[in-house]
N, C-alpha and C positions, 0 to 999 in steps of 0.2 A: 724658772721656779718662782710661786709667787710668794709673799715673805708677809710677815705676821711679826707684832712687837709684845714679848712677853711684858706683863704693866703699864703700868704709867710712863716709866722710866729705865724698861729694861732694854735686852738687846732684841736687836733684830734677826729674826730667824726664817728659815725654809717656812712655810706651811704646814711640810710636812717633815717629821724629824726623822730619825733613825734611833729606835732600842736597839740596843747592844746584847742583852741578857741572853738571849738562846745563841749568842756566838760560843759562848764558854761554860753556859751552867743550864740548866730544868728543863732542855728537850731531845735528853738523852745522849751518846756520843757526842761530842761536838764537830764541826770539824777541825783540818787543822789550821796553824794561827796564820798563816802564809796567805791561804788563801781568803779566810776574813779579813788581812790586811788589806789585798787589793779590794776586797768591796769595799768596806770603807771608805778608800780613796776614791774605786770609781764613784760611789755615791758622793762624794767631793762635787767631783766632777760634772756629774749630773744636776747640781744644783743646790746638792743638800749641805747645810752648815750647821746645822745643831743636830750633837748627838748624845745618847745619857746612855750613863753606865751608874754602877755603884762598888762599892769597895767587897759586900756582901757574894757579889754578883762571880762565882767561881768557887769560894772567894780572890779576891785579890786579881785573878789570872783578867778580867775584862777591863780594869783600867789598865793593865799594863799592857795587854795586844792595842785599847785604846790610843795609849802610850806612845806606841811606836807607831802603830797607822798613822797621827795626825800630828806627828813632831817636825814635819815637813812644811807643814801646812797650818800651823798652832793660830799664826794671828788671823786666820780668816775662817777662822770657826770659832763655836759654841762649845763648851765642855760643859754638861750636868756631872753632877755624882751625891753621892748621898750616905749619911752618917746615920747613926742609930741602933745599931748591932752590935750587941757582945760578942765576939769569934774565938770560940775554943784554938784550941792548940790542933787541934785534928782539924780544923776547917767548916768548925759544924755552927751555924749559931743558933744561939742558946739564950736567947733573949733580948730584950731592946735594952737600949744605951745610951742615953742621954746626958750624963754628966759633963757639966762644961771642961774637965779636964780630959776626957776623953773624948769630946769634939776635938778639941784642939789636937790631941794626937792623932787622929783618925785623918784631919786637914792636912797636917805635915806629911803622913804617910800617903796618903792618895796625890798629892803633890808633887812627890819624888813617884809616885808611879804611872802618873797622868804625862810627866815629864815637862814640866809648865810650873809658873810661876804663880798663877792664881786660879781660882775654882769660878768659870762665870756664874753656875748655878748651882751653889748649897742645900741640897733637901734636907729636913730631916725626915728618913725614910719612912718611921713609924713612931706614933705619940706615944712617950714614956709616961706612964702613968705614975713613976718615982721620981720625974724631975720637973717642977711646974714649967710650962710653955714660957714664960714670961724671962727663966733663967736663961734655957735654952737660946728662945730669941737674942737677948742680951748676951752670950758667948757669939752669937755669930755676929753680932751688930761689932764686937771687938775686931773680929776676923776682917770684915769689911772694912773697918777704921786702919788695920797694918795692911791693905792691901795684897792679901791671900784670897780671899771669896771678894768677887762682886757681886752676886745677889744672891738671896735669901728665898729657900723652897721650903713648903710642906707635902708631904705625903700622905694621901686619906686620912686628914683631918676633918674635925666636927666644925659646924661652925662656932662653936662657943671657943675652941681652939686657934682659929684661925681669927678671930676678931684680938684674940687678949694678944697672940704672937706678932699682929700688926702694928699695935699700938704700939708695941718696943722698939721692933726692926720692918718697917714696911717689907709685905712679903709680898715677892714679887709674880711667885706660881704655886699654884699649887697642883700636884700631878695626882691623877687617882684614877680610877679604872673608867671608862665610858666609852659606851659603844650600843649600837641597836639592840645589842641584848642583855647591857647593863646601863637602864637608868636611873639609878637609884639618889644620884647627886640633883638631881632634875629639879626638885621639890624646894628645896632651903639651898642650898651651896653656891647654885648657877647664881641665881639672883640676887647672892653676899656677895658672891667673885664680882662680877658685874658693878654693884656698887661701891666695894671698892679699889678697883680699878686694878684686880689680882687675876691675871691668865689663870686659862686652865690650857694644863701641858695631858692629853688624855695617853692614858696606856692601856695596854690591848685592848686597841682600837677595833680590832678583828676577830675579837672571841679568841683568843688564843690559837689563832689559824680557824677556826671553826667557819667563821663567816666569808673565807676565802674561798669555800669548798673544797680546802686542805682536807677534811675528814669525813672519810665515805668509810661504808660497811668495812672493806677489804685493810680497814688502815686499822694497826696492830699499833699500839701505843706501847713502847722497852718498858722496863721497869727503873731508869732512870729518868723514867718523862712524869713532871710533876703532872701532867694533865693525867694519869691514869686512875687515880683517885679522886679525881675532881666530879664530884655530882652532876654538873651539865657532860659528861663526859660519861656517862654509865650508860648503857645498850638501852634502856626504855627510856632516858632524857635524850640521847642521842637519835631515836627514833621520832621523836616527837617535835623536838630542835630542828631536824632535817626538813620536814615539814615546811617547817617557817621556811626556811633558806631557799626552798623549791621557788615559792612566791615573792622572795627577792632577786633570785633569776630570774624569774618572766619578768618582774620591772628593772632589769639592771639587760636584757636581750633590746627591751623599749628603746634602749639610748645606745646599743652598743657598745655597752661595757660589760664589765665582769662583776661577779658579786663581789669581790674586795672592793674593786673602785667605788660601787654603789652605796656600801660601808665607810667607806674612809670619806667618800664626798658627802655624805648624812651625817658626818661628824662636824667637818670644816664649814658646813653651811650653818651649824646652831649656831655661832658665835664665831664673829671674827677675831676672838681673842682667843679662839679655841685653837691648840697646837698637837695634833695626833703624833704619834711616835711608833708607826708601827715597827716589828722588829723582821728579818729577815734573817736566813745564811743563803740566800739565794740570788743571782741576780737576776735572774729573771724573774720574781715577784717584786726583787726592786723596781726593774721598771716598772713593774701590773702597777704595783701599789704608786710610783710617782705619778704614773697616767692620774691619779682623781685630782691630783691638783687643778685640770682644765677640766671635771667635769661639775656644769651647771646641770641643780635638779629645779626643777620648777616649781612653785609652790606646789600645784596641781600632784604632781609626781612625789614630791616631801606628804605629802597628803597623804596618799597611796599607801606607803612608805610606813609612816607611823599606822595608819589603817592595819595593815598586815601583821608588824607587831602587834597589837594591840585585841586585836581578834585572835589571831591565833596565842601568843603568849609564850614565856619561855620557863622550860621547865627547867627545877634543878640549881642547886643555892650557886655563890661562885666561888666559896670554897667549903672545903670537908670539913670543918669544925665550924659550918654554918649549917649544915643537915639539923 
């Protein structure tokens, strides 16, 4: 596996990472934890060293299978995870959470259920619009000074966000959604990340399985799968979405690979500071998906590539309260 350095100054990781999130929460039943443990480690074993989870993420239930999957194995991995959530009593969250006293309990707590002594990657999940950036940053800059977190993540932030949160605690990633059919970071973001010297860690990388050819007519979404309200994910987006995909199988047939790979490798090829994290419970899309690490696309083919998006286009906000 080939290996990518989050910042200036961060750690060294897989290429390609491992999401956690559909082990335990948003794509319906999960399975059980036994057998997410052994992927996990197999993906150890395959190569892979960085993996994110978040507290929010079940709640609670995915750092702690995290937990045990990698307590074998703690000092030669990455651990993300991520504060930001208010969490009812029932499991529900109920808004964002910022307060520096409530990072710090959120730290302790993911701490003891990470089973580990410090947090390599700190996000804050989502920007509280009640706590300025600048507080925020400075509770974690403490974390990192008692050696609990070593480094400092945002989550789909602005760039007016991500410049003031720098200035206090140099941020080392910032994770936010990107992939063939979400470029929306493309314009302002890439080219601050870039400048200053801040990774990008992308999530669903794959459309949310979409760009895998996970979702054909015949696939019946439960009514615990967040995707089944999601706009790109309604029978006349989904009609029109498929479309595209047809034409990123004829160029992903060109080279012999699969449409995941051809996604995941369109990712890793914008920026070599760029770190996909696609998620699995499978292992055999673990492998599909570790295959793009060796795949080169050619300029000519990256051509293509954005040509097809870009002609055809993609229907369908990326989430329901963006309609």
């Amino acid at each position: 596996m080939i290996t990518r350095t989050l910042g200036t100054d961060g750690p060294t990781v897989s290429a390609l990472g491992l999401g956690c999130m559909g082990m335990t929460a948003s794509y319906g039943t999960p399975p059980a934890s036994a057998e997410m443990i052994r992927l996990i480690r197999h993906a150890h074993d395959q190569g892979v060293n960085f993996f994110d989870t978040a507290e929010v993420y079940g709640p609670y239930r995915n750092e702690e299978l995290l937990g045990e999957a990698l307590a074998p194995i703690r000092d030669k991995v990455v651990i993300a995870t991520k504060f930001g959530f208010q969490i009812d009593t029932a499991g529900r969250s109920i808004g964002t959470n910022s307060r520096p006293e409530h990072i710090r309990a959120v730290c302790e707590a993911s701490l003891r259920r990470l089973r580990t002594d410090r947090i390599d990657l700190f996000y804050q999940h989502r920007v509280d619009p009640d706590v300025p950036i600048e507080e925020v940053a400075g509770t974690v800059a403490d974390l990192i000074a008692a050696g609990k977190v070593a480094h400092f993540g945002l989550s789909e932030a602005g760039a007016g966000t991500i410049r003031r949160a720098h200035a206090v605690q140099p941020v080392t990633a910032l994770q936010s959604e990107y992939s063939l059919w979400t470029r929306h970071i493309e314009a302002e973001i890439l080219p601050l990340l870039e400048t200053l010297g801040i990774a990008l860690v992308a999530f669903s990388p794959l459309g949310r399985g979409f760009l895998s050819g996970a979702i054909t007519d015949a696939t019946q979404l439960g009514t615990q799968d967040f995707r089944k309200n999601h706009p790109r994910f309604q029978p006349e987006a989904l009609a029109h979405n498929r479309a595209l995909l047809a034409q990123l199988a004829t160029l992903a047939q060109e080279l012999g690979a699969t449409q995941a790979q051809l996604s995941l490798a369109w990712v890793l090829a914008q920026k070599p500071w760029i770190v996909p994290i696609p998620g699995t419970t499978k292992a055999s899309r673990l492998a599909e998906n570790l295959g793009a690490a060796n795949l080169r696309l050619s300029p000519d083919m990256l051509a293509k590539i954005d040509r097809a998006v870009t002609e055809h286009g993609v229907q369908g906000a990326r989430y329901p309260d963006q309609l």
